[in-house]
N, C-alpha and C positions, 0 to 999 in steps of 0.2 A: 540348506536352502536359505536363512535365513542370514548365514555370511556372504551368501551370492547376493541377495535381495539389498542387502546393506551396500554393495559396493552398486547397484545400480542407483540406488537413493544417492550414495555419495558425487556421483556423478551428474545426476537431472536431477537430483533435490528433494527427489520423492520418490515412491514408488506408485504403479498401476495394480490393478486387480489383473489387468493380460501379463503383465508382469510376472505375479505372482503365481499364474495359472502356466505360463512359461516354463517357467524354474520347476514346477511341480511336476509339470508335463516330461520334463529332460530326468528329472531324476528320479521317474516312474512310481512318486508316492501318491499314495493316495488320498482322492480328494477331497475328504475329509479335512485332511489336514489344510486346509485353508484357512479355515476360524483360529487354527493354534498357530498356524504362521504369523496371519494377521494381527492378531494378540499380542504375540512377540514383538512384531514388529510396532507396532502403538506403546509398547509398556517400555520403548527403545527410548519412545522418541522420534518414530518416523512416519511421515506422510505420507498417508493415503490415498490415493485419487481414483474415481473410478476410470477415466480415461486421460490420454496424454492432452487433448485440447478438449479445453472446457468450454460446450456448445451452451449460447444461451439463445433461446428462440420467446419471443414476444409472449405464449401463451404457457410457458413453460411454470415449474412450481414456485410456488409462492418465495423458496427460498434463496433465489436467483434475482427475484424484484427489489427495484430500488426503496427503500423503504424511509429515504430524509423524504421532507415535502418541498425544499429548493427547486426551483425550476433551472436545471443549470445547464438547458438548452438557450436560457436568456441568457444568463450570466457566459456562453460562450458565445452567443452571440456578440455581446458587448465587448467585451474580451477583443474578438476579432474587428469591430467596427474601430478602436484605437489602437492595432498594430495586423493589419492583414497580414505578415511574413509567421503568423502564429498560426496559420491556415493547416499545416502539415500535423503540428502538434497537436493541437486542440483534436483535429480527426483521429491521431492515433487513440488519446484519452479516452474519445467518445467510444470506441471500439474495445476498452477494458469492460472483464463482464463484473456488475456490483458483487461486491462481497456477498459471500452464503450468510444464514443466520450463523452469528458469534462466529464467523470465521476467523477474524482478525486479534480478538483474544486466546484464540484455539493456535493458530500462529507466532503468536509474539513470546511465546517460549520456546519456540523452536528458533525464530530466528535471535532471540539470546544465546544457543548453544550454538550458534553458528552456521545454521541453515541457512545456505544463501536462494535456495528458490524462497522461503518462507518470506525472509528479508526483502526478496523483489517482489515479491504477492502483493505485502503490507504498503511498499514504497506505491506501487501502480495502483491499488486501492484508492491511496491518500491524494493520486495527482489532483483529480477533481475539485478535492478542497483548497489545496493550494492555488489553484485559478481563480478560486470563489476571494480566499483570500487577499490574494494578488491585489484584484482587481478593487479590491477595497482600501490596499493601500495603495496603489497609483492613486487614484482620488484624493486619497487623505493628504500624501507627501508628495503629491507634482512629479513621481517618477516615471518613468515609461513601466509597463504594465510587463514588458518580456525581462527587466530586470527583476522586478519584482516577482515573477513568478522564478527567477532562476536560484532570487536568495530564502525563496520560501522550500523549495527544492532542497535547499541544504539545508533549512531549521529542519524538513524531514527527514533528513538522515541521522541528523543529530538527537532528535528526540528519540529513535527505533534505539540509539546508542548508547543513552543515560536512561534510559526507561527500565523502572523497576518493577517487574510483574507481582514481585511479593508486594509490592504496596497497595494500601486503596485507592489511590489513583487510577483511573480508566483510558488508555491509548487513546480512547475516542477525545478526551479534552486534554488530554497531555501535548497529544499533539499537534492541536491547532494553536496555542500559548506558543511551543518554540518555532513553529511556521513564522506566525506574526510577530515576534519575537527577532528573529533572525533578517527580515523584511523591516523593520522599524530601527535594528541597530544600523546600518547599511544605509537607509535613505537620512537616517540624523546625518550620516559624516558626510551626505552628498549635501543635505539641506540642512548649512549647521543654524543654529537657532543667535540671534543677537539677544543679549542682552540688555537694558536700558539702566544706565542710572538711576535712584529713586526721583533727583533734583531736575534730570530730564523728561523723566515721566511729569 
């Protein structure tokens, strides 16, 4: 059961509790054995979900609520007031459901071992930020706001990729450093800086 169950993880990234109740159901064990599968499968290293599409409805638990205090129904507003062609994007983002509690450190060991749903969780998570970002550096460096959100997009792949969970460091500030980080090397070489002589000064 638990080598069937592995080869559905390895393929969508996780596994379901229908999943698990599937494979139990085919191989006529009994259902008990849930809790011991489950176990097994956690002490693996694999993801749990209770269903395959994660429904979030407005009055649902508290563990599904946005929990920054950013209004970043503004910040996409603004967003889209200096590049309307960002109208498709920005809707898909808003359509990401927020991270569970601690979901995203619960995650970022898995996609170390090379989970790649874990790895898109954490990436579709972080888009938000990087708009929030973004849009702080168009402001800052005179660039357009859809470049800057494209090289904030790769500082977040790159931080998932040097990130070290054994450290004290926390993904939650790791990652917005290589965002803006990556967004600031990129707008230097478009906006390079002069110099002045002291005797011109």
């Amino acid at each position: 059961a638990v080598s069937q169950l592995l080869g559905v993880s390895t393929s969508k990234g996780y596994v379901t509790f229908d999943d698990i109740l599937e494979v139990i159901d085919i191989l006529e064990l009994p259902i008990d054995d849930v809790d011991r599968i489950s176990g097994q499968l956690l002490s693996i290293g694999c993801i749990i979900k209770e269903t395959d599409k994660q429904m979030l409805e407005e009055d649902s638990s508290e563990e599904f609520s946005d929990r920054s205090k950013l209004d970043y129904e503004a910040i996409y507003r603004e967003a889209l007031a200096l590049d309307s062609s960002l109208d498709s994007y920005i809707k898909y983002v808003q359509q990401i459901p927020p991270p569970a509690l601690r979901e995203a450190e619960n995650l970022i060991y898995q996609a170390k071992d090379g989970n790649d749903y874990a790895k898109t969780r954490i990436i579709l998570m972080y888009l938000k930020v990087v708009i929030r970002i973004a849009l702080w550096a168009s402001k800052k460096y005179k660039i357009p706001v859809a470049e800057a959100i494209q090289n904030g997009n790769i500082g977040l792949v790159i931080a998932i990729n040097k990130f070290d969970p054994s450290s004290e460091n926390k993904f939650s500030t790791y990652a917005p450093w290589w965002i803006r980080q990556n967004i600031s090397r990129e707008a230097t070489t478009m906006n390079p800086l002069i110099y002045f002589p002291v005797h011109i000064k």
